[in-house]
N, C-alpha and C positions, 0 to 999 in steps of 0.2 A: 281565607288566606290571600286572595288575591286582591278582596277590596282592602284586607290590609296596605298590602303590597303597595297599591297605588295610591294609598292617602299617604304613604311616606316619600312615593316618589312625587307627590305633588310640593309636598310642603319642602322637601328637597329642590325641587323644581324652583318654586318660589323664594325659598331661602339663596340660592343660588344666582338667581335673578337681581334679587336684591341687594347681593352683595355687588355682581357687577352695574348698576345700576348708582349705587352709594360712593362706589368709587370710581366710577367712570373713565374710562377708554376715553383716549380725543375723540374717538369714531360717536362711540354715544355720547358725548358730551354736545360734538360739532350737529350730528341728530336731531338733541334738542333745541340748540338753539334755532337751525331751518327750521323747527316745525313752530317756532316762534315761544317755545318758553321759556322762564330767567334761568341764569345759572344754576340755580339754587334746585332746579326742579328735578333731575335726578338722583339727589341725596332725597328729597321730599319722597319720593315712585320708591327708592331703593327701601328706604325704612318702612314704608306700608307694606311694600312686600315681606320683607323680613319680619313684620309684626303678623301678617297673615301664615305666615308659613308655621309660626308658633300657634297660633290659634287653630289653625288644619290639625296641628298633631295633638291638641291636646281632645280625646271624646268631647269635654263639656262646650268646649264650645266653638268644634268643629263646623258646625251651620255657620255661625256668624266669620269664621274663616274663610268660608266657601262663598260667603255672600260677596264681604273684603275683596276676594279673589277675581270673582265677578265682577264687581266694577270696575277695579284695575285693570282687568282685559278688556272693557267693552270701551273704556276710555281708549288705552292701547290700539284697538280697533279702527274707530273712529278716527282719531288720529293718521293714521297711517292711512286709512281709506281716505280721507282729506286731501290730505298730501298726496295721493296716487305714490306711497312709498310701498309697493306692495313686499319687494321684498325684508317687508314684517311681517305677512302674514300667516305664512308656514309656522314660526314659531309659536304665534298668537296661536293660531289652530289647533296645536298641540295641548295647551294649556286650555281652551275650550272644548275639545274632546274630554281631558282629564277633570274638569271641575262637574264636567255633566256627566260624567261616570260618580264620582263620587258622589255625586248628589243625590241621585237617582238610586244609588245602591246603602244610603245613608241611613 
């Protein structure tokens, strides 16, 4: 019930991401471009998300959604640890907490 629970709230999590991400705030927009990427690169992040979040929820091929997942955050990561933008990192953490529960309990 609960690892239920949380592979829904992930791919929620991620589906939700990716929608703000694809449609972008000035705030995330103006983000990416300081952290030096093209315009174009949070519709790119938004739709990996949103295709990850479909692959979290379906069983078969929930591994390769969590892997997806994975690199998106460690990218995310990276990133912001770069930049010393830390206030990304809380929510990053979140999302790492939750892919390594899932995984783990997988």
């Amino acid at each position: 019930m609960i690892h239920a629970l949380s592979i829904w709230l992930l791919a929620a999590g991620f589906f939700g991401a990716g929608l703000f991400n694809a449609y972008g705030t000035s705030g995330s927009q103006s983000d990416y471009a300081r952290w030096g990427y093209p315009r174009w690169w949070g519709r790119l992040t938004g739709a990996l998300e949103m295709v990850c979040a479909v692959l979290i929820a379906l069983p078969a091929t929930r591994m390769m959604g969590l892997a997806l997942g994975a690199l998106i955050i460690a990218a995310a990561v990276l990133t912001v640890l770069r930049h010393r933008d830390f206030s990304h990192l809380v929510p990053l953490s979140v999302f790492v907490a939750a892919i390594a529960l899932a995984g783990f309990s997988a």
